[in-house]
MDAnalysis code that builds the backbone (N, CA, C; Angstrom):
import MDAnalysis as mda
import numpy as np

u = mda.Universe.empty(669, n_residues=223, atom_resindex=np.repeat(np.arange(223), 3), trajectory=True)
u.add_TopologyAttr("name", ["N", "CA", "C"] * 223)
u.add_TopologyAttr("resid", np.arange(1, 224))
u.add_TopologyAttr("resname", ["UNK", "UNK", "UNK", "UNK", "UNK", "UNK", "UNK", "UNK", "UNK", "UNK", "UNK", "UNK", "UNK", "UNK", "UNK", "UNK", "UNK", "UNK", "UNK", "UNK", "UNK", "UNK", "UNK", "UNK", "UNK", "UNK", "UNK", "UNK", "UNK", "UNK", "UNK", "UNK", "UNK", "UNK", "UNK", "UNK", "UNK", "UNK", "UNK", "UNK", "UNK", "UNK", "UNK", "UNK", "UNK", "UNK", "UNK", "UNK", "UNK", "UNK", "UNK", "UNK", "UNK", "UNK", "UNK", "UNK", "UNK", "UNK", "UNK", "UNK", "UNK", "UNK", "UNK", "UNK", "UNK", "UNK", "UNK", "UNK", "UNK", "UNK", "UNK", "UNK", "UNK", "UNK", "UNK", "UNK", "UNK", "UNK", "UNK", "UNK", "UNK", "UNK", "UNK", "UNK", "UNK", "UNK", "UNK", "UNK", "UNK", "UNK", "UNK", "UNK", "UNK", "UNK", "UNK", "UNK", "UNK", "UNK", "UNK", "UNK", "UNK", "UNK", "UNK", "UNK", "UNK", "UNK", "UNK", "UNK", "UNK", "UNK", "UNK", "UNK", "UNK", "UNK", "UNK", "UNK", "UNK", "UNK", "UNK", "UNK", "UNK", "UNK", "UNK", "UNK", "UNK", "UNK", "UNK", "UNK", "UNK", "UNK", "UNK", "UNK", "UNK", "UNK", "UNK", "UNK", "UNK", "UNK", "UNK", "UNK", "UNK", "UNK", "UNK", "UNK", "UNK", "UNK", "UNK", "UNK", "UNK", "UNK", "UNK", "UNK", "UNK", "UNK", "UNK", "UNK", "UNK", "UNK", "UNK", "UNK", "UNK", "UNK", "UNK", "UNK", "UNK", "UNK", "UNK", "UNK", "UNK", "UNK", "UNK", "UNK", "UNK", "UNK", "UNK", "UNK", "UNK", "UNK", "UNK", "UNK", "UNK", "UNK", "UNK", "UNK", "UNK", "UNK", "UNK", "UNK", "UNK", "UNK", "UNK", "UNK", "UNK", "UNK", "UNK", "UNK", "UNK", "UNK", "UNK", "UNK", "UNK", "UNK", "UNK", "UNK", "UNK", "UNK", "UNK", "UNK", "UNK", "UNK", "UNK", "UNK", "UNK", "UNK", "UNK", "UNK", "UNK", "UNK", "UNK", "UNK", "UNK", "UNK", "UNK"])
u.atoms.positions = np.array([
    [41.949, 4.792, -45.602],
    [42.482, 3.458, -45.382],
    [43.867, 3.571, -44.766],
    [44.305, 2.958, -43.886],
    [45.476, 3.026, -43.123],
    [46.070, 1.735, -42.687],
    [47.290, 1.282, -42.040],
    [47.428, 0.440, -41.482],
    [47.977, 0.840, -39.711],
    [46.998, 0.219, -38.888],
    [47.367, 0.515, -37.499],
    [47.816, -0.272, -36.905],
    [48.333, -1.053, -35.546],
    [49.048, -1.665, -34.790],
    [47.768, -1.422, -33.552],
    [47.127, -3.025, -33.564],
    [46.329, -2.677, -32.609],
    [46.613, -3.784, -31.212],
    [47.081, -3.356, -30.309],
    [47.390, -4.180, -29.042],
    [48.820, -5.224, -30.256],
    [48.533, -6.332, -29.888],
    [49.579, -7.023, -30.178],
    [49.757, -7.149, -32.286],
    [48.505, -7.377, -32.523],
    [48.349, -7.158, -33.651],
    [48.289, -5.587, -35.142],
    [48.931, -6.018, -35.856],
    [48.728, -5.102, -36.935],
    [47.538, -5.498, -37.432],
    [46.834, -4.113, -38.199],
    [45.826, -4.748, -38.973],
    [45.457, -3.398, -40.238],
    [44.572, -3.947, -41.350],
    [44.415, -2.828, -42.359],
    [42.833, -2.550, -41.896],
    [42.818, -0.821, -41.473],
    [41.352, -0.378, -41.446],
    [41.035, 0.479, -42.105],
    [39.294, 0.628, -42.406],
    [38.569, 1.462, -43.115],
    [38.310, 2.409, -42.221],
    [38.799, 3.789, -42.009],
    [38.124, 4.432, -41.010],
    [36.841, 5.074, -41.317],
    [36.172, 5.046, -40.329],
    [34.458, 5.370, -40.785],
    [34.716, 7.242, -41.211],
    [33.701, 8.121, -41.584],
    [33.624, 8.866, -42.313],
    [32.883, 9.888, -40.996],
    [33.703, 10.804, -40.450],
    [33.453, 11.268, -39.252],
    [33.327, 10.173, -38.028],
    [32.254, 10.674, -37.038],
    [32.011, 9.976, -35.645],
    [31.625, 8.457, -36.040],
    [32.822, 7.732, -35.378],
    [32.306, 6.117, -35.815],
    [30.866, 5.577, -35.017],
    [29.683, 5.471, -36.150],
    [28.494, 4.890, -34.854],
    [28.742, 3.431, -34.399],
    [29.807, 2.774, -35.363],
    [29.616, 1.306, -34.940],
    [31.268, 0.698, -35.677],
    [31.016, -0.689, -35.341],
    [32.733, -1.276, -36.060],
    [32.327, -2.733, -36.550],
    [33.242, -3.033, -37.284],
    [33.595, -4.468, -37.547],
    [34.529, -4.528, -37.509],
    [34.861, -5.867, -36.978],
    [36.664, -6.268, -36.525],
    [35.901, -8.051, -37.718],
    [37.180, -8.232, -38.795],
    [36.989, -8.966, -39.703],
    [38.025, -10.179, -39.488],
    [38.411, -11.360, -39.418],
    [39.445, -11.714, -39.133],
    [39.242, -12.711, -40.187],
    [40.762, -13.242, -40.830],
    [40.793, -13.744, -41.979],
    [41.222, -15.108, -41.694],
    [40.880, -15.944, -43.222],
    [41.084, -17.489, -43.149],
    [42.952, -17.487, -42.985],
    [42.680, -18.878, -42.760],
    [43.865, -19.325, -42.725],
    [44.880, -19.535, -44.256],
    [46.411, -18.371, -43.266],
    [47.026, -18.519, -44.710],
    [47.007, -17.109, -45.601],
    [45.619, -16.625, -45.168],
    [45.458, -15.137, -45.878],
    [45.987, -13.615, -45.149],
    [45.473, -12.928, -45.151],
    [45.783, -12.088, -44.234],
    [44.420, -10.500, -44.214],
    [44.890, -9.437, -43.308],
    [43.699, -8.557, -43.091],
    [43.253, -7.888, -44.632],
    [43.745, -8.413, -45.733],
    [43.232, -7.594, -46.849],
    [42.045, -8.581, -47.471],
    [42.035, -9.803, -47.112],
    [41.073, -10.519, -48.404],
    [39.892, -9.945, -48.208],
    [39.488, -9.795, -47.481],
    [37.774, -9.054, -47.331],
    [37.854, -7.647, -47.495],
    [38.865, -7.038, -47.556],
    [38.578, -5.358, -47.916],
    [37.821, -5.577, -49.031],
    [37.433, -5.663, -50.045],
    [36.529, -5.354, -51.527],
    [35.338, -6.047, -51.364],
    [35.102, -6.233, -50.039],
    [33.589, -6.783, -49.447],
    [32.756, -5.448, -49.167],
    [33.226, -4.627, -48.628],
    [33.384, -3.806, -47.889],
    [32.556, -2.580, -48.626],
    [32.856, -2.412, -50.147],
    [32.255, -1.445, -50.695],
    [30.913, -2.021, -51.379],
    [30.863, -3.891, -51.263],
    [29.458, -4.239, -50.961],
    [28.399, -4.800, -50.642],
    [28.402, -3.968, -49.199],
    [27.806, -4.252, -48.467],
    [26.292, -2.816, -47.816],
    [26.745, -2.358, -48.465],
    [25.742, -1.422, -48.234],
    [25.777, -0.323, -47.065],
    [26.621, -0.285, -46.540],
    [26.670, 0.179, -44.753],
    [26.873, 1.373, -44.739],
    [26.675, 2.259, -43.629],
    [26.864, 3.768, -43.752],
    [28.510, 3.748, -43.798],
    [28.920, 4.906, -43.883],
    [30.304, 5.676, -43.680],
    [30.284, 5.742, -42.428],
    [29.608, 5.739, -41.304],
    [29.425, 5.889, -40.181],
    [29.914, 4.652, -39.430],
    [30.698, 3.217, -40.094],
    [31.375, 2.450, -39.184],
    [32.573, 2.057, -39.875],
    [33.293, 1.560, -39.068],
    [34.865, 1.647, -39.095],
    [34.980, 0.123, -39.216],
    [36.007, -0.318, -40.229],
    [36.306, -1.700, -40.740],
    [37.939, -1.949, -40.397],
    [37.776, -3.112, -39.548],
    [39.118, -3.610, -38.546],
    [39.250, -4.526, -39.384],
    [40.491, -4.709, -40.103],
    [41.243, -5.935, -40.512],
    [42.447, -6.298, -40.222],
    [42.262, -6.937, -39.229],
    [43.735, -7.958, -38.229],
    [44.419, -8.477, -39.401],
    [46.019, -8.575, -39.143],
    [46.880, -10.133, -39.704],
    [46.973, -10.501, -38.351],
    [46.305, -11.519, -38.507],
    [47.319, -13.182, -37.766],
    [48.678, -13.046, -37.681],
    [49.110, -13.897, -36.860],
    [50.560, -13.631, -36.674],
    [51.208, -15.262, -37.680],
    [52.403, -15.288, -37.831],
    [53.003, -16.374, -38.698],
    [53.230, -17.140, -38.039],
    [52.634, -18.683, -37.775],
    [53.078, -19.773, -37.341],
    [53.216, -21.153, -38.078],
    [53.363, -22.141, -37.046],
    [53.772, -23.300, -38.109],
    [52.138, -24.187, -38.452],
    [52.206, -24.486, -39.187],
    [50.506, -25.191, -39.146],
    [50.972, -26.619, -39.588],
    [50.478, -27.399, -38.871],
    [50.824, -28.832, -39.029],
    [50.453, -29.510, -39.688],
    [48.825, -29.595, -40.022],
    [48.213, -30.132, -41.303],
    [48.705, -29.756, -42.853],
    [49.974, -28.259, -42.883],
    [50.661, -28.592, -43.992],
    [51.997, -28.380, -43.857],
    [52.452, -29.611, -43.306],
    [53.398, -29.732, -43.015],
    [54.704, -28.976, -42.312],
    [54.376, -28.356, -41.609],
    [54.442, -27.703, -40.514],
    [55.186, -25.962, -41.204],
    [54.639, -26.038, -42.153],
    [54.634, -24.456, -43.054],
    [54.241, -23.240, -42.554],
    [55.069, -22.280, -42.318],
    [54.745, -21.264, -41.498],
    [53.941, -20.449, -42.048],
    [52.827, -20.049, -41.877],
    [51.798, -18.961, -42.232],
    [51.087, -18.336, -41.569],
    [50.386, -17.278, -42.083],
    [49.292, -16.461, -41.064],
    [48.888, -17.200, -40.443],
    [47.963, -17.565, -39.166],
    [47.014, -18.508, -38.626],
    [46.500, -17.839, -37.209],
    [45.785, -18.731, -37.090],
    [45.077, -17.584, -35.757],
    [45.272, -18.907, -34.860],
    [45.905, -20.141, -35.328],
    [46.571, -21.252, -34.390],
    [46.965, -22.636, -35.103],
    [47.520, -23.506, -34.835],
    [47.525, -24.728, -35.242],
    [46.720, -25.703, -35.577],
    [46.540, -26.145, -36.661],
    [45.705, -27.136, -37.507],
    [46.339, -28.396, -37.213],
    [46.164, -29.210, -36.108],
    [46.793, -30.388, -35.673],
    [46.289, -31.580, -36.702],
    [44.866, -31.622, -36.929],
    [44.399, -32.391, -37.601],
    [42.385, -32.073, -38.391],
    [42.544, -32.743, -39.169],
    [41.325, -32.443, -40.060],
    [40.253, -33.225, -39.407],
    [40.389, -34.024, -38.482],
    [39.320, -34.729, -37.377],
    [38.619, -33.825, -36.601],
    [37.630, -33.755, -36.666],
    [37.122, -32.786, -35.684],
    [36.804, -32.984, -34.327],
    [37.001, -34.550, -33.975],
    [36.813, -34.989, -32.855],
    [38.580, -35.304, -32.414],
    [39.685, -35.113, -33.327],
    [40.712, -34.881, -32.720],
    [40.987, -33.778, -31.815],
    [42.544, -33.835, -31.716],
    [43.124, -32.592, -30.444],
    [43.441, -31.142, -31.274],
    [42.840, -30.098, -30.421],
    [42.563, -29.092, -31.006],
    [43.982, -28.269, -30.102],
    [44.391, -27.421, -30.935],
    [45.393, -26.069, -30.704],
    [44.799, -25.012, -29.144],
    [44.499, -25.811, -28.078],
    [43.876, -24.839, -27.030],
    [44.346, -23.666, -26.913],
    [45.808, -23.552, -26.595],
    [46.606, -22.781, -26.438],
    [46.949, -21.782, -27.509],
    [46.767, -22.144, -28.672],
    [46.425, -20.903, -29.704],
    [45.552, -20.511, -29.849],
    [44.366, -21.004, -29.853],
    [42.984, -20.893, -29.512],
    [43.188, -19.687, -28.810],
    [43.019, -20.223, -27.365],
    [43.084, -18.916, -26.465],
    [43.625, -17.541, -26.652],
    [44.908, -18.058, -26.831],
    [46.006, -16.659, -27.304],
    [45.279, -15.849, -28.184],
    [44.839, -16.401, -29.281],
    [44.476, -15.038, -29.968],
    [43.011, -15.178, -29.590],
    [42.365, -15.764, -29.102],
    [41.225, -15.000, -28.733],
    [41.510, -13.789, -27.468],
    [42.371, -13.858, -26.473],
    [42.741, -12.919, -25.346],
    [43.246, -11.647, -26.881],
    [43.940, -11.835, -27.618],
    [44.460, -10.395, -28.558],
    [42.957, -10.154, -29.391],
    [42.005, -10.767, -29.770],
    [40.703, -10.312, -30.182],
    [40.021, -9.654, -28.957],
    [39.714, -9.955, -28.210],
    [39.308, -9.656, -27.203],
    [39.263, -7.961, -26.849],
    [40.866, -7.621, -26.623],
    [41.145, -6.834, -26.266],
    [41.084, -5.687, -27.488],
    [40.927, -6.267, -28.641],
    [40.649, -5.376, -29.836],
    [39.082, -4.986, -29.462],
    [38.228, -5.548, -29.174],
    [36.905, -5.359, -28.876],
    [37.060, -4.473, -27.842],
    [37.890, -4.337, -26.851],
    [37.885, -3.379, -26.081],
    [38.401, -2.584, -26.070],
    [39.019, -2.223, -26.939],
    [39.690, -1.021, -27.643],
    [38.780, -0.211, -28.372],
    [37.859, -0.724, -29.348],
    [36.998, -0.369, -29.665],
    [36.187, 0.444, -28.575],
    [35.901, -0.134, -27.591],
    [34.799, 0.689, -26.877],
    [35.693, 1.651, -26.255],
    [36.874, 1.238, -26.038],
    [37.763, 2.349, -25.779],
    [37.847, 3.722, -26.298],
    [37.461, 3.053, -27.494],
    [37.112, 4.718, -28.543],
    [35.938, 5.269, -28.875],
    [35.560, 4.950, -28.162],
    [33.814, 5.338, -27.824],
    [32.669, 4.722, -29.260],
    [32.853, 3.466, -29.363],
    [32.186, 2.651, -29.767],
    [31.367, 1.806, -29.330],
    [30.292, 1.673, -29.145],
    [29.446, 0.950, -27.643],
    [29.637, -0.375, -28.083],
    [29.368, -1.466, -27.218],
    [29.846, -2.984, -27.611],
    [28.455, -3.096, -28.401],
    [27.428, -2.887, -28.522],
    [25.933, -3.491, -28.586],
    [25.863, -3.079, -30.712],
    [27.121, -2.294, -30.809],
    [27.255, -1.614, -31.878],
    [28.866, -2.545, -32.823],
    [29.210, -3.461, -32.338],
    [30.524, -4.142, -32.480],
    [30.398, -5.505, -32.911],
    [30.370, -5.720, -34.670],
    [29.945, -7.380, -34.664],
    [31.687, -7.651, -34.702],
    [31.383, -8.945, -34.313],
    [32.980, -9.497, -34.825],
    [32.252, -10.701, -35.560],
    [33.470, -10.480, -36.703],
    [33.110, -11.375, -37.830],
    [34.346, -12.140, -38.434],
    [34.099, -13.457, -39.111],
    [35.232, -14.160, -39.064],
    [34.780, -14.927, -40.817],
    [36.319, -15.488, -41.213],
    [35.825, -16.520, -42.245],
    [36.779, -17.552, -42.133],
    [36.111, -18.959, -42.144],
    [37.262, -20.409, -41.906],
    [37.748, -20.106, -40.558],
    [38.931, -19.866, -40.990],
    [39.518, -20.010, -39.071],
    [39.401, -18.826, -38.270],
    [39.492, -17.528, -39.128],
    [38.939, -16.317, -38.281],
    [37.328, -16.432, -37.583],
    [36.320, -17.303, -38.302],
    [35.188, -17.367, -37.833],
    [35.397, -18.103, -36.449],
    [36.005, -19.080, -36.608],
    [36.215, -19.840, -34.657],
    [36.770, -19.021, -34.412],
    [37.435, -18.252, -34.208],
    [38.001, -17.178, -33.545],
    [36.905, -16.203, -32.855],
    [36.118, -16.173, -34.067],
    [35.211, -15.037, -33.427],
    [34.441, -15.662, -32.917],
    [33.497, -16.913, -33.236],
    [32.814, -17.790, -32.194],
    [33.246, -17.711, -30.933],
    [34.261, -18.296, -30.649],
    [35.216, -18.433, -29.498],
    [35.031, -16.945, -28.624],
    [34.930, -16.290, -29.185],
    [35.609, -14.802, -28.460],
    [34.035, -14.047, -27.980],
    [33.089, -14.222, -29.724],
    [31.462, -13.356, -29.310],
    [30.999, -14.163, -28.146],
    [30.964, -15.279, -27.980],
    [30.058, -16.357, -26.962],
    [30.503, -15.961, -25.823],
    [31.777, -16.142, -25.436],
    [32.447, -15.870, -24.376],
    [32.680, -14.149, -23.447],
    [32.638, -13.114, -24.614],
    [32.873, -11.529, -24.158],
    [31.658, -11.613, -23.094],
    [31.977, -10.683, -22.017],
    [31.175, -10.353, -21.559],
    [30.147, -9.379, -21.423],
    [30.256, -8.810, -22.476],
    [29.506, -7.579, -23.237],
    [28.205, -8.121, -24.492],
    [27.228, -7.285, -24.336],
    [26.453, -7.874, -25.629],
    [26.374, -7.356, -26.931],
    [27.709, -8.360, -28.037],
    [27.813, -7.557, -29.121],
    [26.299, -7.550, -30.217],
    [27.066, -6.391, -31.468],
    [25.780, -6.407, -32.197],
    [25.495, -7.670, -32.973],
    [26.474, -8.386, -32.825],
    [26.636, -9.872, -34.137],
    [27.879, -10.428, -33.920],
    [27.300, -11.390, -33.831],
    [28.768, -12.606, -34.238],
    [28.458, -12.864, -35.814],
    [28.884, -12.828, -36.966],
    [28.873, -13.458, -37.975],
    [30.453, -14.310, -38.850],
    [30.226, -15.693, -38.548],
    [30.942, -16.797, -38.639],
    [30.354, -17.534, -39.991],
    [31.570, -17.468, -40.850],
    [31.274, -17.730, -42.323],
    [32.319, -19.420, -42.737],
    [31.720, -20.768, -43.216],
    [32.870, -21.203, -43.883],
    [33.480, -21.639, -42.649],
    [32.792, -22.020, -41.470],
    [33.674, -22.578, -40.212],
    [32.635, -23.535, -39.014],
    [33.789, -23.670, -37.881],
    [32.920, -24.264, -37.126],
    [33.386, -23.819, -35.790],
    [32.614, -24.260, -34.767],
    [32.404, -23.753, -33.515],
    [33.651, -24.683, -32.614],
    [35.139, -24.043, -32.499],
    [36.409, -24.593, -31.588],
    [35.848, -24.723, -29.909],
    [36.561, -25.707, -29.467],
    [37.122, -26.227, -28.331],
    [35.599, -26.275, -27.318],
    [34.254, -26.832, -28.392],
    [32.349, -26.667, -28.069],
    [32.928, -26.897, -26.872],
    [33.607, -28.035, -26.440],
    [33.053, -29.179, -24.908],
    [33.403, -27.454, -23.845],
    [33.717, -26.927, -23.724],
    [34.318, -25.495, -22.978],
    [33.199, -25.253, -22.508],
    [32.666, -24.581, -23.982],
    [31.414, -23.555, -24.027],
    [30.370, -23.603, -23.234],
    [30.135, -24.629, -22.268],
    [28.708, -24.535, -21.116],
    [29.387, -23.832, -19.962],
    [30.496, -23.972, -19.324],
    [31.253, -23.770, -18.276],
    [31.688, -22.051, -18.423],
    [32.059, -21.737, -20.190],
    [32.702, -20.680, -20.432],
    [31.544, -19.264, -20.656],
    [30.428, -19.535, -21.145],
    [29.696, -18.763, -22.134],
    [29.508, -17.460, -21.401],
    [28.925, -16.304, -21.472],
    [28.586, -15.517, -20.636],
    [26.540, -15.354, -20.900],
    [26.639, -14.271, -19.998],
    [25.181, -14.454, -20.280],
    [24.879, -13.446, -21.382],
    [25.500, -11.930, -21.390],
    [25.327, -11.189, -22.237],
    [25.395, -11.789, -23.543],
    [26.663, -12.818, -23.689],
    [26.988, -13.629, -25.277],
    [26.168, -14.288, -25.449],
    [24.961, -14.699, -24.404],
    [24.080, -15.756, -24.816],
    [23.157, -14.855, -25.477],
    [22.770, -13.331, -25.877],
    [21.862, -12.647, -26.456],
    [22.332, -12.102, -27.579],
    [23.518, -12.721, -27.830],
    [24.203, -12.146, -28.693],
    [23.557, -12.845, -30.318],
    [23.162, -12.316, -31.174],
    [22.783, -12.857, -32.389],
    [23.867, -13.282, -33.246],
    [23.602, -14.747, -34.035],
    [24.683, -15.070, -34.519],
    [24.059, -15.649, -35.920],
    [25.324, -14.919, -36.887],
    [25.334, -15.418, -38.723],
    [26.279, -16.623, -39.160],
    [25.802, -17.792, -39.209],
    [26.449, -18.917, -39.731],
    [26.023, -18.884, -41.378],
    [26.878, -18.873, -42.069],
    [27.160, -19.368, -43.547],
    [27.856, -20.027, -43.734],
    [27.021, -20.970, -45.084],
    [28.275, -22.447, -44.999],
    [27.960, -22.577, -46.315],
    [29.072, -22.832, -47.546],
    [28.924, -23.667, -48.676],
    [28.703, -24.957, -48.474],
    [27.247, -25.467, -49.542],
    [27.234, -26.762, -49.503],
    [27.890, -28.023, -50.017],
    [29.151, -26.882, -50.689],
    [29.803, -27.580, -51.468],
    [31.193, -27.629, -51.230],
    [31.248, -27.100, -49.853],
    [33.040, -27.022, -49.404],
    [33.537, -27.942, -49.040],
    [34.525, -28.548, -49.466],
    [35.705, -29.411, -49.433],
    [36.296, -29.298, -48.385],
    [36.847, -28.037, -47.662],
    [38.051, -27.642, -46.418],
    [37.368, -28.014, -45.160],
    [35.964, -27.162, -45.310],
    [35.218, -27.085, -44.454],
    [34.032, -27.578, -44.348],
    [33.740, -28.862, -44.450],
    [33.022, -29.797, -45.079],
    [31.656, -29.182, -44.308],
    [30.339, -29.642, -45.129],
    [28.852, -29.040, -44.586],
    [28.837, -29.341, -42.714],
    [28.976, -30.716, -42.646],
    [28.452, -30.966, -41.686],
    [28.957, -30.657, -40.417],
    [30.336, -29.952, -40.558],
    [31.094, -29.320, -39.396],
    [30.236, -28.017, -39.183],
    [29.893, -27.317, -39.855],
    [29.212, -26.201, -39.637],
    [27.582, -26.791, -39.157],
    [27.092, -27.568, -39.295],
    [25.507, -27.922, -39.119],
    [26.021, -28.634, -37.447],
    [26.843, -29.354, -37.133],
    [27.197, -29.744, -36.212],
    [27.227, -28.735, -35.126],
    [28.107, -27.589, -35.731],
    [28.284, -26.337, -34.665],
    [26.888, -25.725, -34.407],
    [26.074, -25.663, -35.297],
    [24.983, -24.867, -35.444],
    [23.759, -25.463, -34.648],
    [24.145, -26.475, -34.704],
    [23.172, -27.843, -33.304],
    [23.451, -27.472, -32.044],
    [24.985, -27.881, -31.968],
    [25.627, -27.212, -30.673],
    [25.252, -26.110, -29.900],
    [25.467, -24.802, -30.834],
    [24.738, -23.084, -30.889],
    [23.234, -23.612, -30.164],
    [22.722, -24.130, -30.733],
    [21.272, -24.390, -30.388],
    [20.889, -25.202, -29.486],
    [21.399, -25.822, -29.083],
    [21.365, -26.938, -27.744],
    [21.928, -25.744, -26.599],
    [22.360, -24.987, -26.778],
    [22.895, -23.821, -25.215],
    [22.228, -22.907, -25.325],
    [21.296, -22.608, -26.307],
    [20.329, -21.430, -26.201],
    [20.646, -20.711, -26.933],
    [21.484, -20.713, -28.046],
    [21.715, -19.359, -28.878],
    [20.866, -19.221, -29.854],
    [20.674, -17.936, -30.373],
    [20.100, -17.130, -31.808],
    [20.995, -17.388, -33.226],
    [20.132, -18.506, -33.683],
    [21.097, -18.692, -34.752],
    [20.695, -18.480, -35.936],
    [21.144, -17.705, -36.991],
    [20.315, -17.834, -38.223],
    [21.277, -18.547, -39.106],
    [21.150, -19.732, -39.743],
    [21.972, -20.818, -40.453],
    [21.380, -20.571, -42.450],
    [22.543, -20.221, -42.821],
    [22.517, -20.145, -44.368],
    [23.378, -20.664, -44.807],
    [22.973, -21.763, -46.024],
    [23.740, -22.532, -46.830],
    [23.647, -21.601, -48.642],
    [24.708, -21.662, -49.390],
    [24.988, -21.495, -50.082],
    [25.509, -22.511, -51.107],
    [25.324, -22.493, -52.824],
    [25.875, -23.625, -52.934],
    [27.029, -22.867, -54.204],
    [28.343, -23.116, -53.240],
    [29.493, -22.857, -53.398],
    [30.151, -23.813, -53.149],
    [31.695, -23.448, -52.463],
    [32.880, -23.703, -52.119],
    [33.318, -23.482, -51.144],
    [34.637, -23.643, -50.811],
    [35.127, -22.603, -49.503],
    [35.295, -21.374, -49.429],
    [34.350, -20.425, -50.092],
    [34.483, -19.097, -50.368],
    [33.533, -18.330, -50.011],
    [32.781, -17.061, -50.701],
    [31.489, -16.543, -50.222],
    [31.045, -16.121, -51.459],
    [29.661, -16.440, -51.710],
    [29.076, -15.737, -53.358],
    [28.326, -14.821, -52.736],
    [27.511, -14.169, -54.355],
    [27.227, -13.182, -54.303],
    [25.797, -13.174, -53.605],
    [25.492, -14.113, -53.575],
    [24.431, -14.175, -52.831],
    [24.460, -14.115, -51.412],
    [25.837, -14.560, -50.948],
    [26.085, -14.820, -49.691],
    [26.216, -13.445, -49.391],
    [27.056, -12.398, -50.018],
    [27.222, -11.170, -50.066],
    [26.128, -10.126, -49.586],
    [24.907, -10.225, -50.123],
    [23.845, -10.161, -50.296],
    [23.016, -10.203, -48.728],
    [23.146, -11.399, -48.324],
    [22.592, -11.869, -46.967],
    [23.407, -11.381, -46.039],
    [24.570, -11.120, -46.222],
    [25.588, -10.344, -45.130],
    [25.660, -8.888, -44.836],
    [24.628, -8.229, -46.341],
    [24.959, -7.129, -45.652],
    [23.594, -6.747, -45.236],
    [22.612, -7.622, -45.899],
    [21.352, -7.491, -44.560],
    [21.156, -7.336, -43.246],
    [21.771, -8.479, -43.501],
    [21.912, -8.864, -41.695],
    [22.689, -7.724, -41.139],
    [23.888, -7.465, -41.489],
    [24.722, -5.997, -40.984],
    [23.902, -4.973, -40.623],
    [23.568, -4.526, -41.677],
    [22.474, -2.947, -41.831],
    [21.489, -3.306, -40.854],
    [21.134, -4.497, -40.329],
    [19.908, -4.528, -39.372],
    [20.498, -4.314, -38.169],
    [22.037, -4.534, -37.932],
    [22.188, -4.245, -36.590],
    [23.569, -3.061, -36.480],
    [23.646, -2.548, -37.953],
    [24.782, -1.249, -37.446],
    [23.996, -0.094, -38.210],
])
């Protein structure tokens, strides 16, 4: 376990156990930082054979609480979902995800072997970033979120991202991230042609053990 400095970002990683066959780049909710999902990690079932990326966000002001500076992967203007969204942070750290994905292959990690995975606001992040790469990763899996700045996504998508398989999990019982923002995105996903496999849980804004469970299925099937 180490902490590295990757492109613009720091982050805490698991290094895989010899030759890495594959990676996850994990990106965290809002407010938290690259450690909350480390103790996922031991279960999930996965070989020693892939390497676990955990980014911090950088500290900004978030407006929905009162303009309080914290981790964030961008600005929370408002809890409307048909309000004005943070484009410009948006972007920004999707261009610093991005380039983490290509760093990865930089290190001789093939993209087809590279999920990026997100929870709450790290999951639009990774939405944002799997749809759009132009490479075909092994998984998008987006937990506890919803699909940022959709109206883009016909103009933006690539074609490789359109084969890209994608893990939506949603508590049916979350408050932050209410059900129907995620079923909304997951319509969306499906109206442009994507592979979606949609799991509800009945939780919170968090992940159970069941959810646990289904995540590292899905993993092991594609690392």
């Amino acid at each position: 376990m180490q902490i590295k400095s990757t492109g613009t970002l720091e982050s805490f990683q698991i290094e895989a156990k010899g030759l890495a066959t594959g990676s996850v780049i994990w990106l965290h909710g809002l407010g938290a930082d690259g450690h909350d999902f480390e103790p996922i990690v031991s279960q999930l079932g996965l070989p020693r054979s892939v390497r676990w990326i955990f980014p911090h966000a950088p500290h900004r002001s978030v407006t929905i609480n009162g303009g309080m500076s914290m981790r964030a992967w961008y600005d929370i203007l408002s809890l409307d979902r048909r309000g004005p969204e943070d484009e410009e942070g948006i972007r920004a750290s999707a261009k610093v995800v991005r380039e983490m994905l290509e760093a990865e292959v930089d290190r001789g990690v093939p993209e087809e072997k590279i999920v990026l995975a997100g929870f709450s606001q790290g999951g639009a992040i990774a939405l944002h970033v799997g749809l759009r790469y132009p490479g075909r990763l092994a998984g998008v899996l987006a937990l506890s979120t919803y699909l940022p700045l959709a109206s883009t996504l016909g103009a933006e998508k690539s074609d490789a991202g359109q084969q890209t398989e994608i893990f939506l999990g949603h508590g049916l019982l979350d408050p932050v991230v209410p059900l129907f923002f995620g079923e909304a995105s997951k319509n969306a996903l499906e109206e442009q042609g994507y592979r979606v496999g949609w799991n509800t849980y009945t939780t919170e804004h968090t992940v159970c053990p069941e959810e646990v469970r289904d995540i590292g299925t899905w993993l092991r099937g594609r690392l």
